[in-house]
ZABAFI-597127 format. One line per field, with one value per atom (N, C-alpha, C): residue number from 1; x, y, z; atom name. Coordinates in pm, whole numbers, plus 50000, padded with zeros to 5 digits. Example, Ala and Ser with C-alpha at 12.3 -4.5 7.8 and 13.67 -1.06 7.14 Angstrom:
BEGIN
seq 1|1|1|2|2|2
x 51319|51230|51320|51285|51367|51290
y 49431|49550|49670|49775|49894|50003
z 50780|50780|50780|50708|50714|50787
atom N|CA|C|N|CA|C
//
This chain:
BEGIN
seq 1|1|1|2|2|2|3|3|3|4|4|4|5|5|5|6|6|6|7|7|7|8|8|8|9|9|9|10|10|10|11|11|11|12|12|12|13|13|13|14|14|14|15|15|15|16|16|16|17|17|17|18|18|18|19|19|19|20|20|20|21|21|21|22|22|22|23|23|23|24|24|24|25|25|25|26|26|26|27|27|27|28|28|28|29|29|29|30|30|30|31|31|31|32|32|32|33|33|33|34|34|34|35|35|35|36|36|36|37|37|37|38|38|38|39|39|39|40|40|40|41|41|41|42|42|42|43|43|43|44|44|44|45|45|45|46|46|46|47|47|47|48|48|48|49|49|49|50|50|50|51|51|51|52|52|52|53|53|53|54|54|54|55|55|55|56|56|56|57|57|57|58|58|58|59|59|59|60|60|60|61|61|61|62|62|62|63|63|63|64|64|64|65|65|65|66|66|66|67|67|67|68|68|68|69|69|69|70|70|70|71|71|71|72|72|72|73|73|73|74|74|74|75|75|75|76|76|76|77|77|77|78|78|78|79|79|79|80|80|80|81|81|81|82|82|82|83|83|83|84|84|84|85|85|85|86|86|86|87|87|87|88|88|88|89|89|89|90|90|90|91|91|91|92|92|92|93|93|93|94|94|94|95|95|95|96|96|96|97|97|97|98|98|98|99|99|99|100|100|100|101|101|101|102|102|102|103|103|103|104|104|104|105|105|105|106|106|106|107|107|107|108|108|108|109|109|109|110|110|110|111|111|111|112|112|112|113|113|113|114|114|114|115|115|115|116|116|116|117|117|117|118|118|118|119|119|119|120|120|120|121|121|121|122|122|122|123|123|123|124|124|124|125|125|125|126|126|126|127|127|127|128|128|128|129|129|129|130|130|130|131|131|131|132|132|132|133|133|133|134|134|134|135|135|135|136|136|136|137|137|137|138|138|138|139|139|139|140|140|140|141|141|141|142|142|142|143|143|143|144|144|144|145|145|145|146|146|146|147|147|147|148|148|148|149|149|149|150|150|150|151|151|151|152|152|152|153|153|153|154|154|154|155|155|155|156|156|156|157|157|157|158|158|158|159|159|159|160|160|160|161|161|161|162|162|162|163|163|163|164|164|164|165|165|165|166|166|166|167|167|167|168|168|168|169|169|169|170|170|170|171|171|171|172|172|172|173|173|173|174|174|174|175|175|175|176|176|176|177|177|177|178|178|178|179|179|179|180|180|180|181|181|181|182|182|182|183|183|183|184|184|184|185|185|185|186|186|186|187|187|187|188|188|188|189|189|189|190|190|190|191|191|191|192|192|192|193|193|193|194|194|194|195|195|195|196|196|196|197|197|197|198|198|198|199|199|199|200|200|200|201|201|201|202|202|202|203|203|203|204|204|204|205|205|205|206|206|206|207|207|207|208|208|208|209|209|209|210|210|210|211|211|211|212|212|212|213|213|213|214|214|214|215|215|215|216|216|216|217|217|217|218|218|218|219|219|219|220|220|220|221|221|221|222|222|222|223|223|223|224|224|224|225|225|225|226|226|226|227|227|227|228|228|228|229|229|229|230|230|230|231|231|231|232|232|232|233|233|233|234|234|234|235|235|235|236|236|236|237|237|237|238|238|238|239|239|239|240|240|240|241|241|241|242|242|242|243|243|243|244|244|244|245|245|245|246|246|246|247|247|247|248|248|248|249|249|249|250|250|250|251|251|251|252|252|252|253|253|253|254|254|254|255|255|255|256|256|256|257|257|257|258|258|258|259|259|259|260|260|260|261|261|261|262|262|262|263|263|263|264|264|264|265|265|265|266|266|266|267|267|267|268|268|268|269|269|269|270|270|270|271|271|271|272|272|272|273|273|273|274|274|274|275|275|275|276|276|276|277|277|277|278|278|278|279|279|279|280|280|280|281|281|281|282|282|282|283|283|283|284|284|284|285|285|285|286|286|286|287|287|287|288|288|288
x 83129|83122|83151|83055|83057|83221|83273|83380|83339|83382|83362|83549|83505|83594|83611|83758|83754|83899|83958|84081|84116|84111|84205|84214|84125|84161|84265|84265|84295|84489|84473|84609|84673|84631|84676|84661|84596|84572|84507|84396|84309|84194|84080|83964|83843|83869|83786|83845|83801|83814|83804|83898|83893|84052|84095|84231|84210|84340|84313|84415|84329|84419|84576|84656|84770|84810|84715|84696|84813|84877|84990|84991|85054|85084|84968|84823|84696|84721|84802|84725|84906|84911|85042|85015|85184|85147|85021|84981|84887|84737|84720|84572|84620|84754|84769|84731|84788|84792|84640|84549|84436|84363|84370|84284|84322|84425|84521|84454|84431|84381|84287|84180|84061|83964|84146|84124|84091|84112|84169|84255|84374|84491|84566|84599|84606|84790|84773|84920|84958|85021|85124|85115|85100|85100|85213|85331|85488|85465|85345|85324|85454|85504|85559|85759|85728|85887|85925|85891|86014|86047|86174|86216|86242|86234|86224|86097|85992|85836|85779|85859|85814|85869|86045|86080|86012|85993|85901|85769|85707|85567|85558|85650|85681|85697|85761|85804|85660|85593|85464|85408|85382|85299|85291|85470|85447|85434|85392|85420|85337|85178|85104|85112|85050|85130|85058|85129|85104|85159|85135|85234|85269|85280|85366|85308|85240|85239|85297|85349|85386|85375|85361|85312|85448|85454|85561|85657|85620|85712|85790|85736|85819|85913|85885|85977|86064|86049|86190|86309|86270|86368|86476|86416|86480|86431|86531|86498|86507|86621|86695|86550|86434|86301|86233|86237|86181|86255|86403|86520|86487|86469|86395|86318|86171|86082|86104|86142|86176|86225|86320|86420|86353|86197|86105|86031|86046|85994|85846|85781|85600|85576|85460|85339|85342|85320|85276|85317|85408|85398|85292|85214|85159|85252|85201|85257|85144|85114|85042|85093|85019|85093|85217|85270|85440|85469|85560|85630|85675|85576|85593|85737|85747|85885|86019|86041|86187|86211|86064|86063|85981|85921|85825|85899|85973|86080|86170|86210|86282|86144|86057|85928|85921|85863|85848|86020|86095|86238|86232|86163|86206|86106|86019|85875|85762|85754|85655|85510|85383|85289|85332|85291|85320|85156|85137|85012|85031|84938|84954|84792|84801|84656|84684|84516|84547|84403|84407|84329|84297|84354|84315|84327|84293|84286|84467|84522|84662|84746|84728|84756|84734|84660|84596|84683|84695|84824|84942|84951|85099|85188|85069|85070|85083|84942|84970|85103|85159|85292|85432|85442|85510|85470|85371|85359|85266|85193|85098|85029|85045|84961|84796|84797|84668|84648|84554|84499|84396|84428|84335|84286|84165|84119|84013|84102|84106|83994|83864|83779|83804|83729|83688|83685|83614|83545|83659|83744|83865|83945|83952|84000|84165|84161|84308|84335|84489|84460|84398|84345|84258|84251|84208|84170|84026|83941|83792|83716|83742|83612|83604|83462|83386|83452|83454|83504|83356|83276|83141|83147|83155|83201|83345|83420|83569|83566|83539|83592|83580|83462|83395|83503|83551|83609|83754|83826|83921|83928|83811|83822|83823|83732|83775|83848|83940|84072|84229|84173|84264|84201|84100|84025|84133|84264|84323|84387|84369|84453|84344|84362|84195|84226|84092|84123|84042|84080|84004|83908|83832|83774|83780|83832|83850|83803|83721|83678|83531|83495|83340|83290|83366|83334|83359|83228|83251|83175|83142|83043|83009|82929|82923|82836|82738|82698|82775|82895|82998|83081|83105|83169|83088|82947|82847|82832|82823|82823|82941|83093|83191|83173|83188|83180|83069|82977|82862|82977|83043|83079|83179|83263|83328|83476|83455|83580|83597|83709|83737|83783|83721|83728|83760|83778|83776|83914|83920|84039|83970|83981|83894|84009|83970|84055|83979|83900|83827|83792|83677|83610|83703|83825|83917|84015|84009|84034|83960|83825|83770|83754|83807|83854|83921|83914|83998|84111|84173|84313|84385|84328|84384|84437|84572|84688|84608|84471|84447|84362|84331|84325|84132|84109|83971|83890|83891|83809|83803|83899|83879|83794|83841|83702|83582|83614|83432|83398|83453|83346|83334|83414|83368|83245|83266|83152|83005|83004|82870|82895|82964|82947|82813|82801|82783|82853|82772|82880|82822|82726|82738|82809|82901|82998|83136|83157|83244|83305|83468|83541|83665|83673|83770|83912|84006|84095|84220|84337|84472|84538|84428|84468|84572|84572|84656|84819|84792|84972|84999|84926|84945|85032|84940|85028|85122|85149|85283|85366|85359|85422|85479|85378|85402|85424|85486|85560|85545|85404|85413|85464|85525|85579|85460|85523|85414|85344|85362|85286|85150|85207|85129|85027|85084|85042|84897|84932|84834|84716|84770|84643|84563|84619|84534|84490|84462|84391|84280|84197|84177|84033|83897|83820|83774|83778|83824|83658|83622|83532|83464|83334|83312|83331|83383|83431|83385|83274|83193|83157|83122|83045|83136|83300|83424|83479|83498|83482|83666|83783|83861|83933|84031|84119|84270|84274|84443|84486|84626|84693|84682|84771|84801|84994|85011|85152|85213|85291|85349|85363|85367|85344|85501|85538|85658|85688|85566|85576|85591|85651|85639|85493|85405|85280|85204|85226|85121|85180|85297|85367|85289|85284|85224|85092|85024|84886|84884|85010|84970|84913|85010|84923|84769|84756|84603|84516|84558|84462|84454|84570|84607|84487|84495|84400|84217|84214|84069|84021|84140|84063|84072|84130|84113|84048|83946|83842|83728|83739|83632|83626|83693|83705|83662|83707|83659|83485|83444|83302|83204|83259|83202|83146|83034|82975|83012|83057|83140|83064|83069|83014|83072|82961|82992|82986
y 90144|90111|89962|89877|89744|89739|89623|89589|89520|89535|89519|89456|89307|89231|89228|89282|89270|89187|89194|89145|89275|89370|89508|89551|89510|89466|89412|89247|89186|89209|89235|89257|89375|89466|89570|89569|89432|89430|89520|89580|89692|89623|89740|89702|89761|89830|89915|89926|89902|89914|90083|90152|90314|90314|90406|90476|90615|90674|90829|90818|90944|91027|91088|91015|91128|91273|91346|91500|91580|91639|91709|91770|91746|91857|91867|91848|91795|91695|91581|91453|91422|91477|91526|91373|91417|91277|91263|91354|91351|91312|91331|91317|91142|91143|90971|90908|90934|90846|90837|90957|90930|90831|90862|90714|90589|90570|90458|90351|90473|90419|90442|90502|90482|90342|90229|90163|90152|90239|90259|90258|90293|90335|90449|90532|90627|90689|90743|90808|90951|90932|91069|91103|91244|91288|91349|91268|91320|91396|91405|91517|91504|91658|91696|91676|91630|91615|91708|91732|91858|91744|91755|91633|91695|91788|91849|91821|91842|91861|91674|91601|91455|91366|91419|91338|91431|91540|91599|91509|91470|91425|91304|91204|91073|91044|91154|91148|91173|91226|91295|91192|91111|91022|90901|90899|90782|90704|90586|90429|90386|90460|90451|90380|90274|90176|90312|90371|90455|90406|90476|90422|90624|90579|90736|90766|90850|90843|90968|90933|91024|91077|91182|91200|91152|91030|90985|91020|91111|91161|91296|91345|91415|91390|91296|91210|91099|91071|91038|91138|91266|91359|91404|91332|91343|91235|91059|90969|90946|91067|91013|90993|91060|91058|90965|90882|90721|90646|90685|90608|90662|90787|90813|90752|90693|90644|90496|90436|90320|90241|90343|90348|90331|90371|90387|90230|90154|90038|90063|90133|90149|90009|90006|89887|89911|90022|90039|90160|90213|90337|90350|90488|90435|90567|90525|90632|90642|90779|90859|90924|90908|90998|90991|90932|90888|90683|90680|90563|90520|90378|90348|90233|90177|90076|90150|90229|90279|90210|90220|90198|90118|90013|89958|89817|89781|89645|89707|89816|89883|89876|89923|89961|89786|89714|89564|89460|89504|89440|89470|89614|89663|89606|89549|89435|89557|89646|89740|89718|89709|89684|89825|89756|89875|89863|90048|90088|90153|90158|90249|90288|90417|90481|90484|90471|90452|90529|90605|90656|90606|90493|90399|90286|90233|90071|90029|90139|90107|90106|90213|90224|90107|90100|89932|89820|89801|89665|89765|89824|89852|89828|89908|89831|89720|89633|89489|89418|89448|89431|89464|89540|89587|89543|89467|89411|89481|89546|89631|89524|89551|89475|89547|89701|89764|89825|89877|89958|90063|90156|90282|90319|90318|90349|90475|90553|90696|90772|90832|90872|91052|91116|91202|91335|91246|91323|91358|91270|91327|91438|91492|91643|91640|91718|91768|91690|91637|91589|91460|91435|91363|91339|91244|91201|91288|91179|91196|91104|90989|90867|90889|90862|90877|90773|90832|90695|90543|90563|90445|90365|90436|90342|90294|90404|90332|90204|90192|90099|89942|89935|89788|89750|89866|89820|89774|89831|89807|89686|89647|89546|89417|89452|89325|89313|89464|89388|89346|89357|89310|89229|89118|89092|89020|88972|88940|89022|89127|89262|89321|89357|89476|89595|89627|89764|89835|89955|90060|90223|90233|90285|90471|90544|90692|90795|90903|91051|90993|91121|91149|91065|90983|90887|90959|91003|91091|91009|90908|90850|90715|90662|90553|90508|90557|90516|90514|90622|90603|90466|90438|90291|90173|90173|90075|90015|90174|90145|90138|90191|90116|89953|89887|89746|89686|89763|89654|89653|89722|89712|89653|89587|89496|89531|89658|89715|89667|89660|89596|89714|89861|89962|90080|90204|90319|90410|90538|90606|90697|90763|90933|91048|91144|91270|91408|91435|91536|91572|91461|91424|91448|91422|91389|91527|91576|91736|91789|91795|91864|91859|91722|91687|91819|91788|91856|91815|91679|91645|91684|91726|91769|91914|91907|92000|92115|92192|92235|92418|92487|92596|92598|92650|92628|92651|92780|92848|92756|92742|92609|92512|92451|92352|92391|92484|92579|92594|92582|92591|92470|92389|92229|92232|92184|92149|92235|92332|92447|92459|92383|92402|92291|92266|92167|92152|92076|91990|92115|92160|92245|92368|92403|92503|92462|92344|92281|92351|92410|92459|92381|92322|92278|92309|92374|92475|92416|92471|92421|92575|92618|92762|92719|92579|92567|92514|92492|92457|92601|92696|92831|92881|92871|92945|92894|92751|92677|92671|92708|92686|92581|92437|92355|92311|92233|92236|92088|92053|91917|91847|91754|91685|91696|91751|91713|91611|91472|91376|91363|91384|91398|91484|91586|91708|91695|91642|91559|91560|91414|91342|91394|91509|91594|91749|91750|91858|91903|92018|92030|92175|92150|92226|92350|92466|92572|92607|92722|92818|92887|92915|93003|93148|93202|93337|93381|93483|93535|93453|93320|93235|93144|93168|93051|92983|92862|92772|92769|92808|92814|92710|92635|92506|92564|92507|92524|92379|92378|92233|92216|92154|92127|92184|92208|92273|92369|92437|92579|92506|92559|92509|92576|92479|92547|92627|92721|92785|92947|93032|93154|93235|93189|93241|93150|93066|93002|93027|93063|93102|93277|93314|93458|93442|93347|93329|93275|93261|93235|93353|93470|93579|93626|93603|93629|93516|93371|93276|93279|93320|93330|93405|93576|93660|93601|93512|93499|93415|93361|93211|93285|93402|93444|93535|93595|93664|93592|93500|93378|93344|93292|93278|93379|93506|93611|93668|93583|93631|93533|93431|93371|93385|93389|93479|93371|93476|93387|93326|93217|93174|93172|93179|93198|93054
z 87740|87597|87579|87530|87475|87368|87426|87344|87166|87121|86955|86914|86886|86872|86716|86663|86504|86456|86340|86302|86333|86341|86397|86555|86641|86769|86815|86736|86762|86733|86648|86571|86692|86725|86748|86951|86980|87120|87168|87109|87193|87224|87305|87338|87196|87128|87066|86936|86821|86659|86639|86707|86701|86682|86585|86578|86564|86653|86620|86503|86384|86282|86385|86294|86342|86229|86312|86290|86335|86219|86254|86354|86448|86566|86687|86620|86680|86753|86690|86746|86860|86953|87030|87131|87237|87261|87370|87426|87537|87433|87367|87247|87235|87244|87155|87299|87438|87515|87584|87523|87570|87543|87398|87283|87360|87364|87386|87539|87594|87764|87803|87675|87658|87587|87550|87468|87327|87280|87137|87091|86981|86934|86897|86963|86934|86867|86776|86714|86704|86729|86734|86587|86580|86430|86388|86348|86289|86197|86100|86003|85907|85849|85800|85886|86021|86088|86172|86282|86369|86486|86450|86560|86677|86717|86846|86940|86843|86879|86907|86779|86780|86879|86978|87062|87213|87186|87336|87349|87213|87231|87270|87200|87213|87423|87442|87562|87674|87592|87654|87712|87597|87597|87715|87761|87847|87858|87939|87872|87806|87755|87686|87536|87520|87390|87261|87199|87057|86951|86854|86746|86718|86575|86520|86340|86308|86171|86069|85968|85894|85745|85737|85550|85523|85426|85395|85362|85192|85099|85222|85320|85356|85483|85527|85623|85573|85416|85349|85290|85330|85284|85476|85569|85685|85726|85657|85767|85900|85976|86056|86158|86126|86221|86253|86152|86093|86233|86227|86316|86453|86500|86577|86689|86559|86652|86670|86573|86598|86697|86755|86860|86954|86990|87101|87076|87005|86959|86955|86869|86863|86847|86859|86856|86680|86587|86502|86422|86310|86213|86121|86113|85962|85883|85749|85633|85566|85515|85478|85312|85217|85101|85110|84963|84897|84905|84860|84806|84969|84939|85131|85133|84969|84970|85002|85033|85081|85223|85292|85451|85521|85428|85481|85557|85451|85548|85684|85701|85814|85958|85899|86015|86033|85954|86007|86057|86004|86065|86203|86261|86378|86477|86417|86491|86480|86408|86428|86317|86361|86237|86125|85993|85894|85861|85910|85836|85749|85653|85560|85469|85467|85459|85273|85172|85076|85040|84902|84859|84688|84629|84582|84541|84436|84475|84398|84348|84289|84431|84498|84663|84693|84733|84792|84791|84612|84587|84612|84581|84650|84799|84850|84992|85027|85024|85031|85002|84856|84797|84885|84943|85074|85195|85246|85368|85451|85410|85504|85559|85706|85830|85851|85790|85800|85699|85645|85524|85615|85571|85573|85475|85445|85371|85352|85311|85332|85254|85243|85132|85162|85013|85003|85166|85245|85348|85447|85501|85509|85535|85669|85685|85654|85602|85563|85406|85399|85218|85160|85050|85048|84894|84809|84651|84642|84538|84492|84570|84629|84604|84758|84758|84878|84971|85125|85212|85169|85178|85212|85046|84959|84833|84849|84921|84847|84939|85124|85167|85131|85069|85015|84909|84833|84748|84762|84914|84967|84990|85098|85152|85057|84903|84823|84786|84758|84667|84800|84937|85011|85114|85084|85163|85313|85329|85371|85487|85472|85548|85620|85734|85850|85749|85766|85696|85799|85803|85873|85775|85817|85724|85815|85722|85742|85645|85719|85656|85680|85726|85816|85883|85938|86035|86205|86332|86397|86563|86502|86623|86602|86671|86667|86538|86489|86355|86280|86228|86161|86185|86264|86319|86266|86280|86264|86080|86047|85922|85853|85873|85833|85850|85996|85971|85904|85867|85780|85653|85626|85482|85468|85582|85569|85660|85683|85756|85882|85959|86104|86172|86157|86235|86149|86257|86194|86233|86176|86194|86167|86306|86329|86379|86287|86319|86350|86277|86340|86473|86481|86574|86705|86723|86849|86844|86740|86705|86815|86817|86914|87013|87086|87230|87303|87457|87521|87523|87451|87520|87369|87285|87165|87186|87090|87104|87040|86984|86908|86955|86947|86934|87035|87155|87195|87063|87019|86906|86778|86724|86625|86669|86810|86852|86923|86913|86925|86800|86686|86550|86498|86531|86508|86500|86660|86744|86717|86679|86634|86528|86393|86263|86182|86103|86062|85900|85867|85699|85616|85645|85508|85472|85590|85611|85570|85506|85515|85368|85363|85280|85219|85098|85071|85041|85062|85010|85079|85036|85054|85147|85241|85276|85435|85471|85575|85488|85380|85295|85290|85227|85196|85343|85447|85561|85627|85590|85608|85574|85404|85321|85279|85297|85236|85102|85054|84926|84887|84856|84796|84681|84656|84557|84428|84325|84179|84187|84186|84145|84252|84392|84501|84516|84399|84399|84317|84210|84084|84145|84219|84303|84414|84444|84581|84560|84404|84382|84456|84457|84539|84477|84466|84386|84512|84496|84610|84598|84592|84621|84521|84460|84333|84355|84303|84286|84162|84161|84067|83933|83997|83894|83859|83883|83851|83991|83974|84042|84033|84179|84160|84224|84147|84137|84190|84255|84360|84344|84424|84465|84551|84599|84774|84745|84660|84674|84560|84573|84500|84349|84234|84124|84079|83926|83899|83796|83689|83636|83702|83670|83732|83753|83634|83625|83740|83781|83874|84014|84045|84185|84175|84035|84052|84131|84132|84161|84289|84412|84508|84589|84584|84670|84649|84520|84467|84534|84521|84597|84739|84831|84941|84984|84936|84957|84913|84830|84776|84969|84973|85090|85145|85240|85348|85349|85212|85239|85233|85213|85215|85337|85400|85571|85645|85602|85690|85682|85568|85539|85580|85674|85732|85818|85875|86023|86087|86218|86356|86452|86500|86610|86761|86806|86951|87049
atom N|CA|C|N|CA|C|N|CA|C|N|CA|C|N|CA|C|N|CA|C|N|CA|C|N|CA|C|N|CA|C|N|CA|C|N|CA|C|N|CA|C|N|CA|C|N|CA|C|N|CA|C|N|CA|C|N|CA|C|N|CA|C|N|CA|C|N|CA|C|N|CA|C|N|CA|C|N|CA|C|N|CA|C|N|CA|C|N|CA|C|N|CA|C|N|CA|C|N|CA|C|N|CA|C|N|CA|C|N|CA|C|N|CA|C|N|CA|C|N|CA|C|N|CA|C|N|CA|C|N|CA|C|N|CA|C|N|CA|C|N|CA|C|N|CA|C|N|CA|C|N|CA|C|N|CA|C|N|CA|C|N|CA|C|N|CA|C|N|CA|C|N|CA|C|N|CA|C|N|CA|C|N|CA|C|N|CA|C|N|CA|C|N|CA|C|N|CA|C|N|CA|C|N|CA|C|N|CA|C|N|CA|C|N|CA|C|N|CA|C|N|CA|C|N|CA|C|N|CA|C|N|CA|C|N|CA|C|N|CA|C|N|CA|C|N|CA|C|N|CA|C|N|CA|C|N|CA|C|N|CA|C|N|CA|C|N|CA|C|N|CA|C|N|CA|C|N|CA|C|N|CA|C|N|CA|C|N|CA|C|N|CA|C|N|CA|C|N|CA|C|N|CA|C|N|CA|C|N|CA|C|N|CA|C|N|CA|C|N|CA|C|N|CA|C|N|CA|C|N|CA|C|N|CA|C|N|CA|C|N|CA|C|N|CA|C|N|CA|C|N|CA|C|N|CA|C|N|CA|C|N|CA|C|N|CA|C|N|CA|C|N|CA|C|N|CA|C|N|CA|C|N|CA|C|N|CA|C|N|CA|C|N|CA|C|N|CA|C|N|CA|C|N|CA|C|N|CA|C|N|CA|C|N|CA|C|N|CA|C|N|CA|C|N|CA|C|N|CA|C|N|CA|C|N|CA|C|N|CA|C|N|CA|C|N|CA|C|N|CA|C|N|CA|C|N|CA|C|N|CA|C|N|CA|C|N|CA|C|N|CA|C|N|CA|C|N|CA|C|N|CA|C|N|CA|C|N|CA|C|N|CA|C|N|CA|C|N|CA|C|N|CA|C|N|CA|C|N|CA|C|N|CA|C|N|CA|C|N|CA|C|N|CA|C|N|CA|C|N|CA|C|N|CA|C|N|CA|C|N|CA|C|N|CA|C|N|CA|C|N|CA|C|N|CA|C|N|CA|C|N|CA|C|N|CA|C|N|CA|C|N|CA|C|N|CA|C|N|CA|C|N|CA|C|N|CA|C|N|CA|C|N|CA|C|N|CA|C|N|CA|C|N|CA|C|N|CA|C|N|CA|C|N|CA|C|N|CA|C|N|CA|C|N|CA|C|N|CA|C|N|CA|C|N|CA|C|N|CA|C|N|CA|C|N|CA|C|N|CA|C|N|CA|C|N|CA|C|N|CA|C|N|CA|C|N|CA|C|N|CA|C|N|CA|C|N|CA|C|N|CA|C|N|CA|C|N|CA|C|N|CA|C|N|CA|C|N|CA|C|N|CA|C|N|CA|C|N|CA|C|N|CA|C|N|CA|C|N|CA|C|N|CA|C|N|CA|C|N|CA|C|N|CA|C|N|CA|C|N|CA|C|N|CA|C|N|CA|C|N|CA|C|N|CA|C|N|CA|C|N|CA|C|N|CA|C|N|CA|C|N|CA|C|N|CA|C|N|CA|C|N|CA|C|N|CA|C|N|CA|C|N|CA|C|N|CA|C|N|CA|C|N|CA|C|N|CA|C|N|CA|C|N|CA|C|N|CA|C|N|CA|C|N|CA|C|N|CA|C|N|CA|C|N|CA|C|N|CA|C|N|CA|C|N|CA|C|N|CA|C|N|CA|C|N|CA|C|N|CA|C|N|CA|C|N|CA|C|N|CA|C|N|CA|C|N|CA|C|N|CA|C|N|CA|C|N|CA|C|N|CA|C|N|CA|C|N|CA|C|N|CA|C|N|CA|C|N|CA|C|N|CA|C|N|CA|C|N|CA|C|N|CA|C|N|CA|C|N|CA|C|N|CA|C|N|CA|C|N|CA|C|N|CA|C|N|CA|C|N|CA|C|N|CA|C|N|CA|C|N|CA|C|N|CA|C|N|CA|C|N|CA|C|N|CA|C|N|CA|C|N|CA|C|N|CA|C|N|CA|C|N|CA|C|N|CA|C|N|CA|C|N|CA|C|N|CA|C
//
């Protein structure tokens, strides 16, 4: 593979304008140290926090340069994780969804780049405003949580209102055209998660990456049915912004969150939605 020289290369000392998504639990440390020495960047996906699982992986990984990323808002309710990785001195943290000023001077005091993934242009200055060394610029297409605006409109618009900062451009980006046409638009690389989902060095389930790989986009389901079986519990405001338009069910088009709601009548409606997605899933014909 031809080297592709960008301001995000450069910054980050790699051979290749590729970052892996740090995918909860997916993106482990053996997935990070692959990217990594494949010449890319690859991160550990701290997710939601099990510090058991994040210092085994860290360890996995080896001397492999990674960084570490985390859904923010829920790795400020257990900093001691933040302290954690730091301790390992990364090349790089990013933060994902929540208020990145609690921790953004701690990640750069410790010499670490501060990334931080943004889904819009208020994101954007905020970031910048805090010191972000990278922007992700996160669209629509996007597996797992995500806004409205398409990745291929939003990144242009990233890149003008931070023309100063690499930005990397993320969601349905899976190959090298995806790469090609991020940098026409001004981006200095990409941040792929799917795609490396379906790797062999990914922590992830064969069968899941047997329907990847033999799915295509028009099978594609939007739903909050992996918070459901986690029982993830997103913050309201977060919550706002990562709505989430589900499946038509006899002509109604049904609207979930990404987390448990706080009226009693809408917690009534998790077992009912629970059951709608997983008969929706199950009426999917299986591939082989």
């Amino acid at each position: 593979m031809t080297s592709i020289s960008t301001r995000l290369t450069e910054l980050l000392g790699i051979e290749h304008p590729i970052l892996l998504a740090p995918m909860d639990i997916v993106a482990d440390g053996r997935l990070a140290a692959a990217v990594s020495q494949a010449g890319g960047f690859g991160i550990i996906g701290g997710g939601y926090g099990d510090e058991g699982w994040l210092t085994r992986e860290m360890d996995a990984a080896g001397d492999a340069r990674v960084g570490v990323g985390f859904i923010t808002w829920s790795m400020a309710r257990r900093p001691k994780l933040l302290d954690i990785v730091l301790e390992r001195h990364p090349p790089a943290v990013m933060l994902s969804f929540g208020d990145v000023r609690p921790h953004a001077q701690k990640i750069k005091r410790a010499g670490a780049l501060l990334i931080c993934q943004v889904q819009t242009l208020h994101q954007v200055r905020e970031a910048v405003a805090n010191g972000a060394d990278v922007l992700v610029a996160q669209g629509a297409e996007g597996g797992g949580h995500g806004i409205s605006r398409g990745t291929f409109p939003f990144v242009p618009a990233v890149v003008d209102a931070a023309p100063d900062v690499p930005v990397a451009a993320a969601g349905g980006v899976a190959d090298g055209r995806g790469l090609a046409a991020a940098l026409m638009l001004g981006a200095d690389g990409v941040l792929v998660g799917t795609r490396f989902y379906a790797s062999q060095e990914a922590a992830g389930l064969p069968a899941a990456k047997n329907r990847m790989m033999t799915a295509t986009g028009d099978r594609t389901i939007r739903s909050i049915l992996f918070d459901i079986a986690r029982r993830n519990v997103w913050p309201h405001p977060i919550q706002a912004a990562c709505s989430r338009m589900i499946f038509p069910r006899n002509g109604v088009v049904v609207k979930l969150t990404c987390c448990s709601t706080r009226t009693k009548k809408r917690r009534a409606m998790r077992p009912r939605a629970r059951r709608a997605i997983l008969t929706r899933l199950r009426s999917l014909p299986a591939r082989s």
